[in-house]
VMD Tcl script that draws the C-alpha trace (Angstrom):
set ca {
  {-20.42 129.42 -6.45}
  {-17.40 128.94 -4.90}
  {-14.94 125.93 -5.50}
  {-12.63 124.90 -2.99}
  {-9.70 122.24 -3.56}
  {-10.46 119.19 -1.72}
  {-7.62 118.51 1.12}
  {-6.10 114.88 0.94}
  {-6.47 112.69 3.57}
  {-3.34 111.99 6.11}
  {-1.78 109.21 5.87}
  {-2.89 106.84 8.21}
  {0.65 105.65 10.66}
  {2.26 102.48 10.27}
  {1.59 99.96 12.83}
  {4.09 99.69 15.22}
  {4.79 95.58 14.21}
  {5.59 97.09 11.16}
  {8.28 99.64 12.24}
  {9.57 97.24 14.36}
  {9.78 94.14 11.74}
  {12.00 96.88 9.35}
  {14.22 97.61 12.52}
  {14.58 94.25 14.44}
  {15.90 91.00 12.39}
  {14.66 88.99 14.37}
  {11.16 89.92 13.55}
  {12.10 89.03 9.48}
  {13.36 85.62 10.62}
  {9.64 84.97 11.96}
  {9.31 82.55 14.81}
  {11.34 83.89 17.37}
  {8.79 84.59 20.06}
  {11.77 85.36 22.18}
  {12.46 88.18 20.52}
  {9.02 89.49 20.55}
  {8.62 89.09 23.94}
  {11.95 91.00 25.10}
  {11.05 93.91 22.60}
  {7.52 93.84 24.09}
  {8.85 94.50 27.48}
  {11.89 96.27 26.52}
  {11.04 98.29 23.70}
  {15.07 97.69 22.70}
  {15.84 96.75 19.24}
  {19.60 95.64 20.05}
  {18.42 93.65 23.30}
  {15.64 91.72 20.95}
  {18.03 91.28 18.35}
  {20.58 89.67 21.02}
  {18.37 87.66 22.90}
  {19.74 84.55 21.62}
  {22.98 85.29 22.81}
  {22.23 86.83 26.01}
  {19.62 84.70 27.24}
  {18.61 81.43 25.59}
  {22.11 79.66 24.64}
  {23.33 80.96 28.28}
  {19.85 79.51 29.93}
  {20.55 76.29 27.67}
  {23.88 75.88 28.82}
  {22.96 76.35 32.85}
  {20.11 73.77 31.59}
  {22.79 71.20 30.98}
  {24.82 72.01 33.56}
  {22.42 71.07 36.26}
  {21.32 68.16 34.78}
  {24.49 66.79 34.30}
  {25.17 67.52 38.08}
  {21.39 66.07 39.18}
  {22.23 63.08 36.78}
  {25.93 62.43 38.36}
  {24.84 62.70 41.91}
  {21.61 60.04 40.62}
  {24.61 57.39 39.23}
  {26.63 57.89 42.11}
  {24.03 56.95 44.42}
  {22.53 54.10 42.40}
  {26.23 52.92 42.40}
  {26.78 53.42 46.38}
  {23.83 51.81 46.54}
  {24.51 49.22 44.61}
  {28.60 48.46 45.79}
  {26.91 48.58 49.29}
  {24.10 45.99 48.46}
  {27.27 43.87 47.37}
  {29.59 44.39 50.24}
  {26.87 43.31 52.71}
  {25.16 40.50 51.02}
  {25.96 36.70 50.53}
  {29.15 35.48 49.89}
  {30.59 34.80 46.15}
  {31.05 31.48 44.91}
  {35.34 32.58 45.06}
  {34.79 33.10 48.43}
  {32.24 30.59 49.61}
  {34.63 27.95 50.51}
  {35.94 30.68 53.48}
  {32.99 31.00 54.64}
  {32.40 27.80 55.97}
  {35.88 28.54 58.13}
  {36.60 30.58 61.60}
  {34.39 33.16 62.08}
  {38.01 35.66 62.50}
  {37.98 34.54 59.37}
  {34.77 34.91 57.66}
  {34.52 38.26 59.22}
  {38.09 39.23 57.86}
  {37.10 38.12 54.37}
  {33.75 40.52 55.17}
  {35.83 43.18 55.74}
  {38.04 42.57 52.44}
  {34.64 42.35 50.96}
  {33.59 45.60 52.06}
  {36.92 47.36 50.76}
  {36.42 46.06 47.45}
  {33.41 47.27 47.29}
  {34.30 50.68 48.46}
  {37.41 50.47 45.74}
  {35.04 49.59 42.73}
  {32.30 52.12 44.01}
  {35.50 54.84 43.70}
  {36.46 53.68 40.71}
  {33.09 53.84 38.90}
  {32.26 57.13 40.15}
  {35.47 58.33 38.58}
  {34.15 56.89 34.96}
  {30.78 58.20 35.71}
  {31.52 61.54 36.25}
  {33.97 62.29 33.75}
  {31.68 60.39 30.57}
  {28.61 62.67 32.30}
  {30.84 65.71 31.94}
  {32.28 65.18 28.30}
  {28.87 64.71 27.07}
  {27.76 67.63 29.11}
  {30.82 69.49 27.34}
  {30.04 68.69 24.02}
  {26.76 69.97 24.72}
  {27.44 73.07 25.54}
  {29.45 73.34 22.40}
  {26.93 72.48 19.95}
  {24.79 75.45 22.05}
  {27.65 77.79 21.33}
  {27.49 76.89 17.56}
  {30.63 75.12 17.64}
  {30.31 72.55 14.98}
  {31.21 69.15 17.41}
  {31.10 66.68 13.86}
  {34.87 67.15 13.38}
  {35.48 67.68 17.15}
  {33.84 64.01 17.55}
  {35.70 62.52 14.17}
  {38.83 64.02 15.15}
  {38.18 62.61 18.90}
  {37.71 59.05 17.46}
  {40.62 59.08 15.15}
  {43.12 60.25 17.94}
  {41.50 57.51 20.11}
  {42.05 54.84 17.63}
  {45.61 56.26 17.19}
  {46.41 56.32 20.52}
  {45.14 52.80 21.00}
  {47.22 51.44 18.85}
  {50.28 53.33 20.72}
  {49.54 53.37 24.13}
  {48.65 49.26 24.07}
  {50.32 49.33 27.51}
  {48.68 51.93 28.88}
  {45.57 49.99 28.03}
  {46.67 46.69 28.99}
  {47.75 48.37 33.00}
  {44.25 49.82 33.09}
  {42.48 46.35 32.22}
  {44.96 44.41 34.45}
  {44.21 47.11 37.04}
  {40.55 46.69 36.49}
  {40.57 43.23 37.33}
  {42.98 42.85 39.81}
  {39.93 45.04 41.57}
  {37.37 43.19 40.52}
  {39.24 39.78 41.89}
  {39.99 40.78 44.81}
  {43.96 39.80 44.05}
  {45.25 42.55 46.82}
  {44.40 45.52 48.38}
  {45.67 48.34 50.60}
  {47.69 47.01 53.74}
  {48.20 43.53 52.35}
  {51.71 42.07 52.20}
  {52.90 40.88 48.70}
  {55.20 39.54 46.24}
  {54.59 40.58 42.83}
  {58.13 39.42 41.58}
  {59.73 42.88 41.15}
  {58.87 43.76 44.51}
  {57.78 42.73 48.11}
  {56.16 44.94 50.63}
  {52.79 46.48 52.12}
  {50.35 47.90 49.35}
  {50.13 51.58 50.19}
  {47.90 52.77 46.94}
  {45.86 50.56 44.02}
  {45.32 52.60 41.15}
  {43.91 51.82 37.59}
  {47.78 51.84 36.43}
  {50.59 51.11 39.06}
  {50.16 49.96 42.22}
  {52.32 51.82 45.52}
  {54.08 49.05 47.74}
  {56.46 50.03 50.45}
  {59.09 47.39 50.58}
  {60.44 46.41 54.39}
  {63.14 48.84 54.01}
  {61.10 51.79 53.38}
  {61.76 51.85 49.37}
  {58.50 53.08 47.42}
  {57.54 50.59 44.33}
  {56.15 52.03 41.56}
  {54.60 48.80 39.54}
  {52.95 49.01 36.75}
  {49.95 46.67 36.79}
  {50.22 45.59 33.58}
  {53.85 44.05 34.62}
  {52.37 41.67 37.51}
  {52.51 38.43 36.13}
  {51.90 36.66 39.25}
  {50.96 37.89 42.75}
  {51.95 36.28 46.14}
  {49.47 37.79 48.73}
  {50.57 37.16 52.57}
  {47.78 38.41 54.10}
  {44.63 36.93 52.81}
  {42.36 34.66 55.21}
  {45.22 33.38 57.83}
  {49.39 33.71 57.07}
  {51.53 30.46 58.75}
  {54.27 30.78 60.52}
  {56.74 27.85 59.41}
  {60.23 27.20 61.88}
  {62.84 24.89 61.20}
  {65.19 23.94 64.56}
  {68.14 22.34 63.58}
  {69.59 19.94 66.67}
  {72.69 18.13 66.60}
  {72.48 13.53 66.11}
  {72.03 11.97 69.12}
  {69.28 14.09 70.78}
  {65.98 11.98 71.63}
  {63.41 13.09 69.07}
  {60.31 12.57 71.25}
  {62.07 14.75 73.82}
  {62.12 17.63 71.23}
  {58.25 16.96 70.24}
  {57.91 17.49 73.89}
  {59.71 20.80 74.71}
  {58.66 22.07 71.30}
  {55.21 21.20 72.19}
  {55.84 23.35 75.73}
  {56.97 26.35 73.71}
  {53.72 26.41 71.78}
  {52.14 26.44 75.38}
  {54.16 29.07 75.92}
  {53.58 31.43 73.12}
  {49.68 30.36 73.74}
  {50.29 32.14 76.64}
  {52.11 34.87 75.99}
  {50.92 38.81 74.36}
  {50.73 37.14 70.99}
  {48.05 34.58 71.58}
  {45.30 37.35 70.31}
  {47.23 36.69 66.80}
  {46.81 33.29 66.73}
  {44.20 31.33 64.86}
  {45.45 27.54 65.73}
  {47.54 26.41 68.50}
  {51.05 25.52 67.33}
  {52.03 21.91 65.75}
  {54.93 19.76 65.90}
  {55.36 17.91 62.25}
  {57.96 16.22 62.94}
  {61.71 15.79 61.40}
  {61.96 17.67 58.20}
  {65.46 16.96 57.18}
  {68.61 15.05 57.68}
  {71.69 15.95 57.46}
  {75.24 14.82 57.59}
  {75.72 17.03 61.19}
  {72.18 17.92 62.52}
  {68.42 16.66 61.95}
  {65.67 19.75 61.29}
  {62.15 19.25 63.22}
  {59.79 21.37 62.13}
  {57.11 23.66 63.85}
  {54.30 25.54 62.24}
  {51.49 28.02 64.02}
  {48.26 29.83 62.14}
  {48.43 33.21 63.06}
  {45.93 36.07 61.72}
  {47.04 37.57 58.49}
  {49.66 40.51 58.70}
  {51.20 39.25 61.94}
  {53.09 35.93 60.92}
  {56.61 38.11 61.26}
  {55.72 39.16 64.76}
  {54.70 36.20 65.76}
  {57.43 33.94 64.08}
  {59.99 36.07 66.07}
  {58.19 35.56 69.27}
  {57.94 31.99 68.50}
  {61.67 31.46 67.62}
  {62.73 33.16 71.05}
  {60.66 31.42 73.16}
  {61.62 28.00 71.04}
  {65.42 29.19 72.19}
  {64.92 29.55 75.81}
  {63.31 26.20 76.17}
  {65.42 23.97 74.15}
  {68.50 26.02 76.43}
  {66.44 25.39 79.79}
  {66.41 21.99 78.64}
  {70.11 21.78 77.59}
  {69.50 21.07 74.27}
  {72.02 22.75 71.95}
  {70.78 24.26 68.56}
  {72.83 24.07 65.04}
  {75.74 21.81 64.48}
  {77.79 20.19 66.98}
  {81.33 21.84 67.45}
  {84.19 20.89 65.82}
  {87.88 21.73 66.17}
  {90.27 22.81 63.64}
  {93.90 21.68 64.16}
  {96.83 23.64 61.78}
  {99.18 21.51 61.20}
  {103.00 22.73 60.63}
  {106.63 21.83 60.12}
  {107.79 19.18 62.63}
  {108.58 15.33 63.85}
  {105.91 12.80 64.00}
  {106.12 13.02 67.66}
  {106.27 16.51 67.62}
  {102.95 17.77 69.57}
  {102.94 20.73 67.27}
  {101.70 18.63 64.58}
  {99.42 15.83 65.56}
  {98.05 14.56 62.39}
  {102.08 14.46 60.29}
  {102.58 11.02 59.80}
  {105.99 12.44 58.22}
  {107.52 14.80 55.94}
  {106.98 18.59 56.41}
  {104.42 20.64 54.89}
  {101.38 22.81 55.73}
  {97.98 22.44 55.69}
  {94.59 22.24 57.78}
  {93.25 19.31 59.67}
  {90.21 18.30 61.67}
  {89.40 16.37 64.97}
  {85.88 15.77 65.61}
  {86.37 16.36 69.42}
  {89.46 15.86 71.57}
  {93.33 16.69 70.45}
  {95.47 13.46 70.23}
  {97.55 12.45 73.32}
  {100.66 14.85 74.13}
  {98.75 18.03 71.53}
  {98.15 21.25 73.62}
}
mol new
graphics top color blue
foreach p $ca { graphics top sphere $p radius 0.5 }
foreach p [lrange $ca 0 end-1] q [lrange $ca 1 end] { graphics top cylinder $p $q radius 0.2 }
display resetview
């Protein structure tokens, strides 16, 4: 009989999950189906191992992105949609009472409408898409493991800080904000806001651009404007004062200032007028000359053009009409050294001296 020594079995091979949770971290963490999947079609330990990195946080990330970019153009059209809703609807109670006026008017104060709208539209966009982006940002940062809870604490604490030192900063952008919102001005509109007078080039959220008449640039900060004198909103009134000398009938003037209204009427400029011209009457008296007053309603923006139209046509009919404008003349005599009958002095009553004398018209018998 012949013994034989029994031969051990093989060892039976590992499975290959095995192998690959020794090799792979990922595998140990358990969970990550990512990482299964990319070494089950890659068969690549490192490209498992970084699929975090190289595939989810960046997918994430592009994730955010375009819904931050969906969700801004969303806002941006509910508030286009909503701005234009308000530029073409009914009229505000602050503007109802112009309504019931011209309709040059009411369709100026719809076009005034419309620009506000368009400026608040802008202006919430702006906010829109920069509190869309930060939150987008911060995002994307917590993705990266960036730890955003000091980020946001530190972010609060600076704003509180610079609250408390940029209070004028603040108070421009709220003064800005609803100088907008009332309609106060807006670009092309002649004002006075105290430090300056001119033609509002640019409205911001801060300063406000006006060119003054002499091509200066004003920089004004809007939290500065105390009070705002707008010369171009709803109709602008052209106000002349025509001084004429004592003597001259006044119902003759109301006449022949009453023709050069007919004339201007008739003239280039009657496309800026809103009213036909008025005669109010005597405004003032003076020692030397009485002031009648004339007034015409003239479209907003053109009460300079049209005032200097006015005025010359206003001079050519009162000179047609022989009708002399400002005081009456008066002439100075200087008198000198001489007799009381000398004709060199006409007003020494004796004595010499020197001095300055007046006659209201004529120079005394035997005076040159």
């Amino acid at each position: 009989m012949i013994w034989t020594a029994a031969t051990p079995p093989a060892p039976k091979p590992s499975p290959p999950s095995l192998l690959v949770q020794d090799t792979v971290p990922c595998f140990r963490r358990g969970g990550d189906s990512l990482c299964k999947q990319v070494h089950r079609i890659t068969h690549s330990d490192w490209l498992a191992e970084s699929s975090e990195w190289l595939i989810a946080k960046p997918a994430k990330i592009l994730l955010i992105v375009v819904v931050a970019v969906l969700l801004k153009k969303l806002v941006h059209k509910a508030i286009d949609r909503l701005c234009r809703r308000a530029s073409n609807g009914a009229l505000s109670g602050v503007l109802a009472s112009y309504g019931r006026t011209e309709s040059a008017e009411s369709a100026l104060i719809r076009e005034r409408r419309k620009q506000r709208a368009a400026t608040m539209a802008s202006v919430l966009r702006s906010v829109s898409t920069g509190v869309i982006y930060s939150i987008a940002l911060l995002m994307s940062l917590s993705e990266l493991t960036f730890n955003i809870g000091p980020l946001i604490a530190s972010a609060g604490i600076i704003g509180v800080a610079i609250g408390f030192g940029a209070q004028t900063l603040v108070k421009d952008f709220l003064s800005g904000v609803f100088m907008i919102l009332e309609d106060q001005y807006g670009v092309g509109d002649t004002v006075d806001v105290g430090n300056a007078t001119g033609v509002v080039e640019a409205v911001g959220l801060r300063v406000t651009r006006i060119r003054g008449v002499d091509g200066t640039v004003w920089y004004v900060r809007n939290g500065e404007i105390a009070r705002v004198g707008n010369q171009s909103q709803g109709w602008s009134r052209v106000v002349i004062d025509v001084e004429v000398a004592h003597g001259e009938d006044i119902d003759r003037l109301r006449t022949l200032l009453a023709e050069a209204g007919e004339r201007l009427m008739a003239s280039e400029s009657a496309s800026e007028l809103l009213d036909a011209p008025e005669v109010w009457g005597v405004q003032a008296l003076t020692s030397d000359t009485l002031v009648m007053r004339v007034v015409v309603k003239t479209q907003p923006g053109a009460r300079f053009a049209v005032g200097r139209r006015f005025r010359e046509i206003i001079s050519t009919t009162l000179q047609e009409n022989s009708v002399s404008i400002g005081r009456p003349d008066s002439t100075v005599w200087l008198r000198t050294e001489g007799t009381p009958d000398s004709p060199s002095s006409p007003f020494d009553t004796g004595g010499t001296g020197a001095g300055f004398g007046s006659a209201p018209s004529q120079p005394p018998r035997g005076g040159t």
